[in-house]
FITORRO-169488 format. One line per field, with one value per residue (C-alpha): residue number from 0; x, y, z; residue in one letter. Coordinates in nm, 2 decimals, decimal comma, padded with zeros to 4 digits, m for minus. Last residue first. Layout:
BEGIN
k (NUM / ...) $
X (X / ...) $
Y (Y / ...) $
Z (Z / ...) $
r (A / ...) $
// end
This chain:
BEGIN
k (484 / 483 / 482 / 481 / 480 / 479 / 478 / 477 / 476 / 475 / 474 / 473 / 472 / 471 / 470 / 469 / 468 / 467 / 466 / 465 / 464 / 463 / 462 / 461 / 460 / 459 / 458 / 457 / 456 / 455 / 454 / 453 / 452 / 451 / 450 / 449 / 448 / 447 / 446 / 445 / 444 / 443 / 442 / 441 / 440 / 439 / 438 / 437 / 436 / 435 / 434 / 433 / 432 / 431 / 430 / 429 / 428 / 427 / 426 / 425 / 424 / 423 / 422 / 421 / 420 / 419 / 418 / 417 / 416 / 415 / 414 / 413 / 412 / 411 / 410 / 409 / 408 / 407 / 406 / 405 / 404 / 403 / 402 / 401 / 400 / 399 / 398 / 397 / 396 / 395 / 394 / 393 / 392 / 391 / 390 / 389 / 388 / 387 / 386 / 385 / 384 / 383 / 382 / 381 / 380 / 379 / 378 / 377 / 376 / 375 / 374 / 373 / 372 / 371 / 370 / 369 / 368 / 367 / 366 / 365 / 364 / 363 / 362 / 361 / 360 / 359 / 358 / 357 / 356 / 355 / 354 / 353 / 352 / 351 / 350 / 349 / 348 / 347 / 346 / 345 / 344 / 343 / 342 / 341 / 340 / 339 / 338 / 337 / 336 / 335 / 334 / 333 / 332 / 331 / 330 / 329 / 328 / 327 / 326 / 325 / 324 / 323 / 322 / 321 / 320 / 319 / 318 / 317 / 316 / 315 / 314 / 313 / 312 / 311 / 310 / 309 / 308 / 307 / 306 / 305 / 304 / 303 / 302 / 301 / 300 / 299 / 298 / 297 / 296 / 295 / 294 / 293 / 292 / 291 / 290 / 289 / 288 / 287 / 286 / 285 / 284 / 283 / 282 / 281 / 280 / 279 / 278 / 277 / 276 / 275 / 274 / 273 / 272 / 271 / 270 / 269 / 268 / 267 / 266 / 265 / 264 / 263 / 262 / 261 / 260 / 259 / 258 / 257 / 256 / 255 / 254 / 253 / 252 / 251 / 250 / 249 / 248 / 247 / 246 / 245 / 244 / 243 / 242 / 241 / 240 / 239 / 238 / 237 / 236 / 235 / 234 / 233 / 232 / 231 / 230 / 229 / 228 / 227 / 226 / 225 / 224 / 223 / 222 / 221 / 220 / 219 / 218 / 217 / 216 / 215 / 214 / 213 / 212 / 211 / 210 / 209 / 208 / 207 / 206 / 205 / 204 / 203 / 202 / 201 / 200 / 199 / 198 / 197 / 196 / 195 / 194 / 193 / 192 / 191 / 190 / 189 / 188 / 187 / 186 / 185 / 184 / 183 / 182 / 181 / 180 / 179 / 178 / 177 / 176 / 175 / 174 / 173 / 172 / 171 / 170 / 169 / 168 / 167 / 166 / 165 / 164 / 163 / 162 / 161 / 160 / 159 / 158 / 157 / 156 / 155 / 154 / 153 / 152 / 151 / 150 / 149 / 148 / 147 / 146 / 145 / 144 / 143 / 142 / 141 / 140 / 139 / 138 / 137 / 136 / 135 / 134 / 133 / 132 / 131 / 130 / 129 / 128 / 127 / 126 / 125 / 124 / 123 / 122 / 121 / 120 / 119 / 118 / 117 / 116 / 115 / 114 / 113 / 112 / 111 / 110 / 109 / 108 / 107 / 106 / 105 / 104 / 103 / 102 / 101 / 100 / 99 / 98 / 97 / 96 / 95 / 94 / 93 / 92 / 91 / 90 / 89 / 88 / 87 / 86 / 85 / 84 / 83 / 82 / 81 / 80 / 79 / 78 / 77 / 76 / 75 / 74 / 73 / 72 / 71 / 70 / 69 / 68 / 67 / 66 / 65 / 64 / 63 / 62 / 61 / 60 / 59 / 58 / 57 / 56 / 55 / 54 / 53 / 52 / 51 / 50 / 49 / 48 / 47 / 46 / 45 / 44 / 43 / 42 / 41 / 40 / 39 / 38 / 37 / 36 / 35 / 34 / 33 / 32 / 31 / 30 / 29 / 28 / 27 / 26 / 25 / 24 / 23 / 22 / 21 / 20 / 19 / 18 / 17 / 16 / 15 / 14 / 13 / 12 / 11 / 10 / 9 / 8 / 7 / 6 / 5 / 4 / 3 / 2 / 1 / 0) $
X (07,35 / 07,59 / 07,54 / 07,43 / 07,40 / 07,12 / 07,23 / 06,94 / 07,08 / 06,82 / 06,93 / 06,71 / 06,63 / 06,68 / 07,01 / 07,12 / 07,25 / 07,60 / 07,69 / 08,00 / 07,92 / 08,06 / 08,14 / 08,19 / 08,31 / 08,55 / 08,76 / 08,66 / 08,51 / 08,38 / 08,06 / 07,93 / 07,58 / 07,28 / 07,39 / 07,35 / 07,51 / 07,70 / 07,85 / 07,94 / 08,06 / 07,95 / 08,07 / 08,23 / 07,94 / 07,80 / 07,84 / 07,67 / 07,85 / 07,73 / 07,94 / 07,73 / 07,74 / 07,64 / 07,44 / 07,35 / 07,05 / 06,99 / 06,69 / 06,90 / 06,77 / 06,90 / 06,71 / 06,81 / 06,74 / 06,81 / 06,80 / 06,90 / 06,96 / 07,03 / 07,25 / 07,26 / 07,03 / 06,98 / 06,80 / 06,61 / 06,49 / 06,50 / 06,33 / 06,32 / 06,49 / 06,52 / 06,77 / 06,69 / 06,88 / 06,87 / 07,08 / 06,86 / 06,96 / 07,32 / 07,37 / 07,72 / 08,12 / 08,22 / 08,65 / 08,76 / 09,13 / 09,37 / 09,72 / 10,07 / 10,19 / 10,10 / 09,76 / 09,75 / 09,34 / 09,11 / 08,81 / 08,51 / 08,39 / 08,05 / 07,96 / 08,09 / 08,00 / 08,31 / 08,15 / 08,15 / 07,80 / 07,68 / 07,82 / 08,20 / 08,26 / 08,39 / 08,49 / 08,66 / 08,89 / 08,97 / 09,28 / 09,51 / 09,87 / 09,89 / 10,22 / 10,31 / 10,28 / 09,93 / 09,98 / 09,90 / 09,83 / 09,85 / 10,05 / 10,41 / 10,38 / 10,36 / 10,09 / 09,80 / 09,49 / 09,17 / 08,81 / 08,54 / 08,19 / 07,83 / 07,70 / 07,34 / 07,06 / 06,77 / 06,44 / 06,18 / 06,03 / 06,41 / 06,56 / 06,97 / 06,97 / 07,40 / 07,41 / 07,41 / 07,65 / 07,64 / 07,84 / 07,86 / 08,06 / 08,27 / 08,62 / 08,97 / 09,30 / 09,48 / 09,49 / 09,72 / 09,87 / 09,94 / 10,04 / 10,21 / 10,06 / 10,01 / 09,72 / 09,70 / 09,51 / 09,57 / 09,47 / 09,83 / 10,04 / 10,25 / 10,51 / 10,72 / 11,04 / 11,08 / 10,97 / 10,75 / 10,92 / 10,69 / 10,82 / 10,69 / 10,69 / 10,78 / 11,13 / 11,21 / 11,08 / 11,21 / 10,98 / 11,02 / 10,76 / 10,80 / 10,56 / 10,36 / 10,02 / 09,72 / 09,44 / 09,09 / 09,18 / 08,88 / 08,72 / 08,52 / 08,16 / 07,99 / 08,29 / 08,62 / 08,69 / 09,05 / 09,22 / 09,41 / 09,58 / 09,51 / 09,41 / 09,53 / 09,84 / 10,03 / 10,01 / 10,14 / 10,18 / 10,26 / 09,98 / 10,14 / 10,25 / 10,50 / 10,52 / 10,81 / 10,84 / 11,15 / 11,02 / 10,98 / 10,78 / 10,60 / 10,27 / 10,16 / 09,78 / 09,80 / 09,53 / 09,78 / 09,65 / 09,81 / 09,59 / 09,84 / 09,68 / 09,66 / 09,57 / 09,38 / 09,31 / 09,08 / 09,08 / 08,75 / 08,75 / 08,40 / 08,34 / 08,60 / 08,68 / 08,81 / 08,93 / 09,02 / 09,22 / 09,31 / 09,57 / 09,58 / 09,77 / 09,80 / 09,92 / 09,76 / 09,94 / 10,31 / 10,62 / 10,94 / 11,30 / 11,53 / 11,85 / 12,04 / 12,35 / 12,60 / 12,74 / 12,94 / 12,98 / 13,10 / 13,00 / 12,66 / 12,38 / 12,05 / 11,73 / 11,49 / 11,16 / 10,95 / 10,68 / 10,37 / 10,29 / 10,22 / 10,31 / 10,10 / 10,24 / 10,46 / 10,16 / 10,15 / 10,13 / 09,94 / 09,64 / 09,38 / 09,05 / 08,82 / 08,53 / 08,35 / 07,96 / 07,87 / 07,65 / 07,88 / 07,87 / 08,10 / 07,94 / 07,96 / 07,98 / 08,02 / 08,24 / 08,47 / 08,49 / 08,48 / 08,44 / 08,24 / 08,35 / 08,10 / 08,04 / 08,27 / 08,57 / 08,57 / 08,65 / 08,84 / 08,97 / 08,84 / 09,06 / 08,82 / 08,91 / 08,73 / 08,73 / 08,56 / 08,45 / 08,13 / 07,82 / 08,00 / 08,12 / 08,42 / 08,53 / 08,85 / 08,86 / 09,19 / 09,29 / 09,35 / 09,42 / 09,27 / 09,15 / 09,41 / 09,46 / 09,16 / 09,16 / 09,44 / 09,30 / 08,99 / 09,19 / 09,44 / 09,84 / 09,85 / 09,89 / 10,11 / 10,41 / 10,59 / 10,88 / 11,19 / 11,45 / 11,85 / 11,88 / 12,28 / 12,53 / 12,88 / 12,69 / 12,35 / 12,07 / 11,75 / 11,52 / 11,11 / 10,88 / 10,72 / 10,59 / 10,37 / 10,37 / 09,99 / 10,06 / 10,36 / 10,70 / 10,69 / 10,89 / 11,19 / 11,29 / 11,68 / 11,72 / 12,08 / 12,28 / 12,66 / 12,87 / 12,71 / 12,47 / 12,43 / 12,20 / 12,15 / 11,82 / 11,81 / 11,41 / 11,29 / 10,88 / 10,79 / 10,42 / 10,16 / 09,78 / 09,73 / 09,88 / 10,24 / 10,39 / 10,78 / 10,83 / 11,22 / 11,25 / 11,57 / 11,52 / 11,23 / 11,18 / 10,89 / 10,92 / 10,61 / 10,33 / 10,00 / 10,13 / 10,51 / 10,85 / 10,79 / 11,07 / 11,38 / 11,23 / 11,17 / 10,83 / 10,71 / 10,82 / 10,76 / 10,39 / 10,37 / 10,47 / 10,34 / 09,98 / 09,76 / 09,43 / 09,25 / 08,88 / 08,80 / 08,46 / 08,42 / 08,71 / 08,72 / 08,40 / 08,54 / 08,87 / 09,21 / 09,47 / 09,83 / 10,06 / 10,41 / 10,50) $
Y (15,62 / 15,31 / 15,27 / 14,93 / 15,11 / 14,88 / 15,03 / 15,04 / 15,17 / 15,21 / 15,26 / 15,48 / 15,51 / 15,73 / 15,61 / 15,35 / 15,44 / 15,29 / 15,40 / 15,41 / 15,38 / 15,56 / 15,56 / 15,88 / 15,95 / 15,73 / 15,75 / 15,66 / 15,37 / 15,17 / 15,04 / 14,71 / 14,73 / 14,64 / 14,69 / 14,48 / 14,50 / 14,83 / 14,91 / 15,28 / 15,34 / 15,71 / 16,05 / 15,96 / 15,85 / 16,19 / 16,11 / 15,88 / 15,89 / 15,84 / 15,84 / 15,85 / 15,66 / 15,75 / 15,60 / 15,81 / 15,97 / 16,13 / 16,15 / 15,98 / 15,86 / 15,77 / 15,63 / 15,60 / 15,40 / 15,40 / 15,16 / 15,26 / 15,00 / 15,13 / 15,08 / 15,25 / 15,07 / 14,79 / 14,76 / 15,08 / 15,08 / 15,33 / 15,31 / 15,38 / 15,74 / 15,86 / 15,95 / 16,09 / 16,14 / 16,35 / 16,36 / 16,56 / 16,89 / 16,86 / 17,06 / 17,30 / 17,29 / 17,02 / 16,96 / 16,62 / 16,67 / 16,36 / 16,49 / 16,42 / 16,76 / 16,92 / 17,15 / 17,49 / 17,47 / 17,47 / 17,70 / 17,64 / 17,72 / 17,66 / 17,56 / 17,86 / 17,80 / 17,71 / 17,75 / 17,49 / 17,50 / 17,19 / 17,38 / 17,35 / 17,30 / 17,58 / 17,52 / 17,80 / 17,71 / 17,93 / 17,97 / 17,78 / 17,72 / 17,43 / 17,23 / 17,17 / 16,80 / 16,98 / 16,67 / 16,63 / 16,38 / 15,97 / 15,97 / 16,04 / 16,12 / 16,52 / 16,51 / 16,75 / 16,56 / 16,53 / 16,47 / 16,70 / 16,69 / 16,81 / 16,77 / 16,54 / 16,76 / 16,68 / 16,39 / 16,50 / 16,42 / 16,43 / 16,22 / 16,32 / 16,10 / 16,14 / 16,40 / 16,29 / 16,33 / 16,33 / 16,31 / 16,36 / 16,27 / 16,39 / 16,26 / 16,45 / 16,37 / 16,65 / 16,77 / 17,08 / 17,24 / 17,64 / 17,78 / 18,06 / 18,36 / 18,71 / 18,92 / 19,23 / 19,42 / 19,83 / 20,02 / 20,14 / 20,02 / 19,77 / 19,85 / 19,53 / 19,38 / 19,04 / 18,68 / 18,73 / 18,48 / 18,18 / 18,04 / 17,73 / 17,73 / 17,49 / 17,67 / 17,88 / 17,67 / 17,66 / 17,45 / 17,15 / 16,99 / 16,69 / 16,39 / 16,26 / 16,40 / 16,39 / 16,17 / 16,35 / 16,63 / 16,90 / 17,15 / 17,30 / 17,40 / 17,72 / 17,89 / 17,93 / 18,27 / 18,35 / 18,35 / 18,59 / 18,63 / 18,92 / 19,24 / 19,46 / 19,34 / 19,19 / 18,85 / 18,67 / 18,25 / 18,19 / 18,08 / 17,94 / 17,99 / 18,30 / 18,59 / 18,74 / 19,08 / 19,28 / 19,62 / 19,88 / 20,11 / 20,01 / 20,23 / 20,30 / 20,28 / 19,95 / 19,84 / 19,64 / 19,29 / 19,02 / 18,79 / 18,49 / 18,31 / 17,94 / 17,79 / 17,45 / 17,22 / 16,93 / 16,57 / 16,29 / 16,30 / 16,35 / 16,55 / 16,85 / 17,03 / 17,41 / 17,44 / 17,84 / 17,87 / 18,16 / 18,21 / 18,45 / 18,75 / 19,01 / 19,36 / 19,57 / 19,47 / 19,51 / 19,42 / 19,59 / 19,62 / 19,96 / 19,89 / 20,19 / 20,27 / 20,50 / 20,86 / 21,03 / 21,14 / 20,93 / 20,76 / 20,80 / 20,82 / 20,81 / 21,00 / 20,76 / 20,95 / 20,70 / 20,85 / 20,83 / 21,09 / 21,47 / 21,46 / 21,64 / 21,69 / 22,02 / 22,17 / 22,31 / 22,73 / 23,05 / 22,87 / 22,98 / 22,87 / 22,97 / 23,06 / 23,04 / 22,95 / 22,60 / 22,60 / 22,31 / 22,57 / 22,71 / 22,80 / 23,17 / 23,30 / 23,71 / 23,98 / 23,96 / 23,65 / 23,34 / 23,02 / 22,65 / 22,39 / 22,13 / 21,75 / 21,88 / 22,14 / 22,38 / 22,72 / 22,82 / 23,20 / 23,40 / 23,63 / 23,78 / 23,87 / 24,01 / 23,90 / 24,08 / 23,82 / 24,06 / 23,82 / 23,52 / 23,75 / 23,54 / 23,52 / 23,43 / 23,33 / 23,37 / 23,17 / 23,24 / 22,93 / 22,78 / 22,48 / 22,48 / 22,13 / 22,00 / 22,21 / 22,04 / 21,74 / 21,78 / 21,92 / 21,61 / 21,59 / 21,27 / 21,17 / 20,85 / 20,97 / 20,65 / 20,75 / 20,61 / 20,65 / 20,61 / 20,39 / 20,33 / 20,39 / 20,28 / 20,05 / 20,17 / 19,86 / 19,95 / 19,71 / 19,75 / 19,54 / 19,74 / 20,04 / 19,81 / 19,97 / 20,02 / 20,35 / 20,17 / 20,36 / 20,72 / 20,91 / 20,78 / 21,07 / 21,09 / 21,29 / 21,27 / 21,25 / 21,24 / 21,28 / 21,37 / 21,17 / 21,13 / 20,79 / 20,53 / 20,37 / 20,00 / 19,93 / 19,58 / 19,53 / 19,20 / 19,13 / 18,97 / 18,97 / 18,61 / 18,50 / 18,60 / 18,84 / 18,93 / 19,29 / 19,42 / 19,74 / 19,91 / 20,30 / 20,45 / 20,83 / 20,85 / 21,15 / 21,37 / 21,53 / 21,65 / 22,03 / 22,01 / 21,92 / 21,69 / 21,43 / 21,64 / 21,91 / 21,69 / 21,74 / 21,98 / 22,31 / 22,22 / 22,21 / 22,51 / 22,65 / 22,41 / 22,57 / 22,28 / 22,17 / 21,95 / 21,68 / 21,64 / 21,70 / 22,01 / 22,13 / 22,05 / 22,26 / 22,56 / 22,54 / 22,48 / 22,71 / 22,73 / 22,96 / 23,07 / 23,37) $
Z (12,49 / 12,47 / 12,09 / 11,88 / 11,54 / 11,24 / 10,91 / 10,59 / 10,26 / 09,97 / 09,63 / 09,36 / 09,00 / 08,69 / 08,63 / 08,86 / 09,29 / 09,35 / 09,70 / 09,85 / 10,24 / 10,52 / 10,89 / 11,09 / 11,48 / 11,54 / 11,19 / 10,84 / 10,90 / 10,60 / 10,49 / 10,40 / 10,22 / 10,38 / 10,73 / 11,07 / 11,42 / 11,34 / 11,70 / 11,88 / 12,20 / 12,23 / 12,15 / 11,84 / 11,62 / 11,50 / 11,17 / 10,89 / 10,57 / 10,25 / 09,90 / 09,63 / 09,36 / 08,97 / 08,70 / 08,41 / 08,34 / 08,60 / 08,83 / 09,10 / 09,42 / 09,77 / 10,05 / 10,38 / 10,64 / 11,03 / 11,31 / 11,65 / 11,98 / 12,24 / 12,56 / 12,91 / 13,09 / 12,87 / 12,55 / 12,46 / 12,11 / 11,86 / 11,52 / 11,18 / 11,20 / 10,85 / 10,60 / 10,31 / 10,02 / 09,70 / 09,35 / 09,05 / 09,17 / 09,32 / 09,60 / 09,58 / 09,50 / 09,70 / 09,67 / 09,74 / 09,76 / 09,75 / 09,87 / 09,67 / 09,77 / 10,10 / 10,10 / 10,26 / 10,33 / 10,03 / 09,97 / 09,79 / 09,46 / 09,22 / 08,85 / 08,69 / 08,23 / 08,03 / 07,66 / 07,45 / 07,30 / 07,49 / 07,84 / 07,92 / 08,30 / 08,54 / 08,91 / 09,14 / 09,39 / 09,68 / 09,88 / 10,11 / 09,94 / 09,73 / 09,74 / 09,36 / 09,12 / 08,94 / 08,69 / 08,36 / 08,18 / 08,15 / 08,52 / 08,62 / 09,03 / 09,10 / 09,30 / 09,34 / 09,32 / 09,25 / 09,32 / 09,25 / 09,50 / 09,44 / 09,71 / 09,79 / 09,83 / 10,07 / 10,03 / 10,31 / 10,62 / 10,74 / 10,99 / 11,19 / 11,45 / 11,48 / 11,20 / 10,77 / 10,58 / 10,16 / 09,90 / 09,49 / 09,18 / 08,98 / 08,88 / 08,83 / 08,61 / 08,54 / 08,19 / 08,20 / 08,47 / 08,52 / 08,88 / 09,02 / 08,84 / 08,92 / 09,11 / 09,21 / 09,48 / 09,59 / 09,83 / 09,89 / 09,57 / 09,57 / 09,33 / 09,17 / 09,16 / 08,93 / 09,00 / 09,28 / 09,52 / 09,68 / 09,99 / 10,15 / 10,53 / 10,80 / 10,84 / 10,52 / 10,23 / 09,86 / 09,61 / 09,42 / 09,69 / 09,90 / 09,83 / 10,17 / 10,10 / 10,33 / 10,23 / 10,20 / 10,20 / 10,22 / 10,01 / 10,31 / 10,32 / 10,47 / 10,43 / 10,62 / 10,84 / 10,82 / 11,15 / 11,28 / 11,61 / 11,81 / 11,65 / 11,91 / 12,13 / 11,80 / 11,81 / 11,53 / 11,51 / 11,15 / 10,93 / 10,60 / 10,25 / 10,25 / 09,98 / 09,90 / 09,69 / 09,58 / 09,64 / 09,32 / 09,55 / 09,85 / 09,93 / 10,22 / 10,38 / 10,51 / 10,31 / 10,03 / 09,91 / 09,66 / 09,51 / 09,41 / 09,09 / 09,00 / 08,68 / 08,69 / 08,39 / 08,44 / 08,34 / 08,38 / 07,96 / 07,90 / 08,22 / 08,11 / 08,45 / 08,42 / 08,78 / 08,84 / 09,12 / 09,38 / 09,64 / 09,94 / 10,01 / 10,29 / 10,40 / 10,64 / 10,89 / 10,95 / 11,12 / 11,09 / 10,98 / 10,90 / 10,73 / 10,74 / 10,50 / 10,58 / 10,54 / 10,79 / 11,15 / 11,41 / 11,73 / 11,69 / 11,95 / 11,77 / 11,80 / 11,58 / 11,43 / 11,23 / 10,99 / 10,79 / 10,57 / 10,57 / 10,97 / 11,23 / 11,61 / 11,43 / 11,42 / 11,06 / 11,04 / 11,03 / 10,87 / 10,59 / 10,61 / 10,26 / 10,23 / 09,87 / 09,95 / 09,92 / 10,23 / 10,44 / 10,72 / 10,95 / 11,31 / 11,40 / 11,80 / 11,79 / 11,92 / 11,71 / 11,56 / 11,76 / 11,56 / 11,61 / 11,34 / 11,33 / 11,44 / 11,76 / 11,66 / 11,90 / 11,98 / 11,70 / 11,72 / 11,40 / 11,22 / 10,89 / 10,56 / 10,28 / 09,89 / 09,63 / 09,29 / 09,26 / 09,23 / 09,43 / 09,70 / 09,80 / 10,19 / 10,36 / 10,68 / 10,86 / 11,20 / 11,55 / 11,80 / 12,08 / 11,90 / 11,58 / 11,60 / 11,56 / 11,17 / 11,06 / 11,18 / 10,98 / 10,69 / 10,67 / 10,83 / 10,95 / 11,31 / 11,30 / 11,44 / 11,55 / 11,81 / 11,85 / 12,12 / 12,16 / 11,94 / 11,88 / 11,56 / 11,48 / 11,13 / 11,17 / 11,20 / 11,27 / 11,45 / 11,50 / 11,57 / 11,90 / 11,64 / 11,45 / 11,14 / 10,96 / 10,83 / 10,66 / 10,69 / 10,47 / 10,66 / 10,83 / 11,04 / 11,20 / 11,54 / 11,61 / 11,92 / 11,87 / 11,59 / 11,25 / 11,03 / 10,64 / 10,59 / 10,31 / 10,34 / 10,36 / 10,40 / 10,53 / 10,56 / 10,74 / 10,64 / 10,89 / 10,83 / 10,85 / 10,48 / 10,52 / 10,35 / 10,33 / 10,17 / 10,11 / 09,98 / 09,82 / 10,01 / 10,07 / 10,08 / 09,84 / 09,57 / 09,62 / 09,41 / 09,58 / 09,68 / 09,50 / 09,66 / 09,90 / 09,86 / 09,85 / 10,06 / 10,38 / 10,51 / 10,80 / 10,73 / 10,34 / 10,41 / 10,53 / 10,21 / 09,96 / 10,00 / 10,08 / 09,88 / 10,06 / 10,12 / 10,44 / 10,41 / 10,67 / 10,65 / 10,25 / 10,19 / 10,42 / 10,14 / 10,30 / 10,32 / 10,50 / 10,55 / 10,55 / 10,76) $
r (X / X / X / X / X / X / X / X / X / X / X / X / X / X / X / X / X / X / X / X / X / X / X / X / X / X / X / X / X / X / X / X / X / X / X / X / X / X / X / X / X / X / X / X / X / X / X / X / X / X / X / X / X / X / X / X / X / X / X / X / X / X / X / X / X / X / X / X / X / X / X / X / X / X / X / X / X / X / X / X / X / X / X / X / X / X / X / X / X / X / X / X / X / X / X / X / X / X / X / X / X / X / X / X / X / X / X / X / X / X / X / X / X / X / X / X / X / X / X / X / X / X / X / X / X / X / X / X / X / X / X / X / X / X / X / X / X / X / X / X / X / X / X / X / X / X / X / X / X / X / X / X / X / X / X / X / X / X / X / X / X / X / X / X / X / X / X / X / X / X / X / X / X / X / X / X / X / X / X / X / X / X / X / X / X / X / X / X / X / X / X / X / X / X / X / X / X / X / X / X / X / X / X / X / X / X / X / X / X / X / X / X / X / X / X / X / X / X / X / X / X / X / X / X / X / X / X / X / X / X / X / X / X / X / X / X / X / X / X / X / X / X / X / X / X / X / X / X / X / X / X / X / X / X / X / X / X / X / X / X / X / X / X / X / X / X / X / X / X / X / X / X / X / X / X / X / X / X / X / X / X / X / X / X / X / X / X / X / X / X / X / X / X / X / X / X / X / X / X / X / X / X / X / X / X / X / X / X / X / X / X / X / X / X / X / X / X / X / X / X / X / X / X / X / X / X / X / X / X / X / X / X / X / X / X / X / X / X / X / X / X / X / X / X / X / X / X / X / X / X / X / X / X / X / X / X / X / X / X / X / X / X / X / X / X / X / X / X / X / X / X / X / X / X / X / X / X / X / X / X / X / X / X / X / X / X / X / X / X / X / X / X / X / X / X / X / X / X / X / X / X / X / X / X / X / X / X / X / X / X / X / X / X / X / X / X / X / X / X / X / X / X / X / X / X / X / X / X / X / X / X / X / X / X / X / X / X / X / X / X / X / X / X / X / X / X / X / X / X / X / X / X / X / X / X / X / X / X / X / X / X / X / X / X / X / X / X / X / X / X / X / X / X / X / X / X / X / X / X / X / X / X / X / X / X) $
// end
């Protein structure tokens, strides 16, 4: 009888060593031949990821089947498989039924299984190297392992002692690695292909930039890296690899649909782009193909390239909004704000000239000494080609504002009349401009009667002002807003 043995230490921690005999009642000898060694049963591999969580995993395996119902495994299908997704294509063959058996074989389910049952214990005598055995029936498996032997109750301890819990058998509920069962009703027997398709999580990408911004020249240079993710506890071997820019709706009955929390700020666009990208797309998507087949390993993140330009043209400068009443006693941070942009027009340059998938951008300018020092990052949403991206990156230290209340005046029953200041200074010693914008203007009917400096609306709820504020000195703004409430 083949059995199975696991140290008390790994029962209790989960860690295992497994005799290859009970393991090979379970598992397919071709690709579980050795305890801790094993040949993965994929076929050519096909992974599509999308950015929210979704990836579309398609496996051709070839198949040897006889005539009528079959049981055929898959083993190692992602951990993470969403069992409703799936399709299987068998040329003269039909699903019957499928089953996902996701119970993995480990010690501490190894040993949940065996409630009711009789197992060995085998003890060490450190000073003498003797070894006894004991059968014990497991009673329980709660926080602890609780054991009957003989005639008395014993609870296995974590104590460091050599014992050892050997196993008649596997359950056949518990699987060495993840695995579909199909039964199939087919019409002949013979060898085939199989394409088996499904949806995933556990597998996700994003993109990443690093911005290195030269101030004396107004260009930067940004490279841009696909971070590639794999938590679905499989790994995909030598699997031609697509990755797809964009949120496709997903709902999968647990998770919902996902949504990628953004950051405090937001790099944001200010003017959409109308340029079409040299890219492929599939529907409303842009795809972008890993160049050559890779392994993506369980647990895993790598990155690889998409995205090198050279001397694109970029400004600094810095911004600030202010709410719908918003005073302070006190003089706050302006942002520090880049502006770029990703089209592909001829200019002096470079140009970035690509569709930008969402991700975060990380800033670096050159210190006196040369060296690229991180100035801050913020994330971008998927971004069309030919946009204008105002990207802030934190507060600036010597560029404040405050915007006070001056007064507020009632002047009909449902109008006021608001006037606010704000004062902008710059302990610089260069001149810069800030660009100010008052918000919080949509949820009334909104009027400027009278403003120091013309200003421009940006839509109903936010008008702004480009401010020009001299080196080591300050620029006040006064705005007089006629509002219904």
């Amino acid at each position: 009888m083949a059995t199975t043995i696991i140290g008390l230490r790994a029962a209790v921690l989960s860690g295992v060593a497994l005799s290859s005999g009970a393991v090979a009642q379970q598992a397919e000898a071709p690709t579980q031949a050795l305890p801790g060694v094993t040949r993965s049963a994929q076929g050519d591999v096909s992974v599509t990821i999308y950015n929210n969580d979704v990836a579309l995993v398609q496996d051709v395996r070839p198949l040897t089947l006889g005539r009528g119902q079959v049981r055929q495994d898959f083993p190692d299908v992602s951990a993470s498989i969403r069992p409703e997704t799936v399709s299987l294509a068998v040329a003269d063959a039909a699903i019957v039924e499928q089953n996902f058996d996701y119970d993995l074989l480990s010690p501490s389910s190894l040993m949940e299984k065996a409630v009711g049952e009789t197992i060995t214990l085998l003890r060490t005598n450190p000073a003498t190297g003797a070894e006894t055995r004991e059968r014990a029936k497991v009673l329980a498996v709660n926080g602890g392992v609780v054991l009957q032997i003989g005639d008395r109750i014993e609870v296995l301890r974590d104590d460091g002692l050599p014992v050892r819990a050997i196993f008649d058998r596997v359950p056949a509920s518990l699987r060495a690695r993840p695995t579909l069962s199909v039964t199939l009703d087919s019409s002949r027997a013979g060898a085939r292909p199989a394409t088996l398709s499904y949806l995933s999580r556990g597998l996700g990408w994003s993109a990443d930039y690093v911005a290195l911004f030269d101030d004396r020249t107004g260009r930067i240079d940004v490279q841009g890296w696909v971070t590639l993710k794999n938590t679905s506890g499989t790994t995909f071997d030598n699997a031609r690899t697509l990755l797809v820019a964009g949120n496709v709706a997903s709902d999968d009955g647990n998770a919902g649909i996902y949504r990628p929390q953004p950051p405090r700020r937001l790099g944001r666009m200010t003017r959409a782009g109308t340029e079409s990208a040299n890219r492929e797309q599939l529907g409303d998507f842009y795809l972008y193909p890993l160049s050559a087949r890779t392994t993506i390993a369980d647990k895993q993140t790598k990155q690889v390239s998409f995205l090198d330009a050279k001397g694109v043209a970029a400004q600094s400068g810095y911004a600030f909004e202010n709410g719908w009443l918003g005073t302070a006693t006190e003089p706050r941070s302006a942002s520090s704000v880049l502006r770029f942009s990703n089209s592909g027009a001829a200019a002096a340059g470079g140009t970035l000239g690509d569709a930008l998938p969402a991700g975060t951008v990380r800033v670096y300018v050159r210190d006196a000494r040369g060296q690229p020092q991180f100035t801050g990052e913020n994330r971008i949403d998927h971004t069309p080609q030919g946009s204008q991206i105002a990207l802030a990156t934190g507060d600036a230290f010597d560029v404040k504002v405050q915007p006070v209340v001056v007064s507020r005046t009632r002047i009909g029953d449902s109008r006021w009349k608001t006037a606010m200041r704000y004062t902008l200074t710059n302990a610089r010693r260069v001149p810069v401009t800030v660009e100010l914008t008052q918000g919080g203007l949509d949820w009334s009917d909104t009027r400027i009667t009278d403003e120091s400096r013309r200003s421009e609306r940006r839509d109903a709820g936010r008008t702004t002002w480009q401010v020009p504020v001299p080196a080591n000195g300050e620029t006040t703004v006064t705005a007089t807003f006629d509002t219904r409430y």
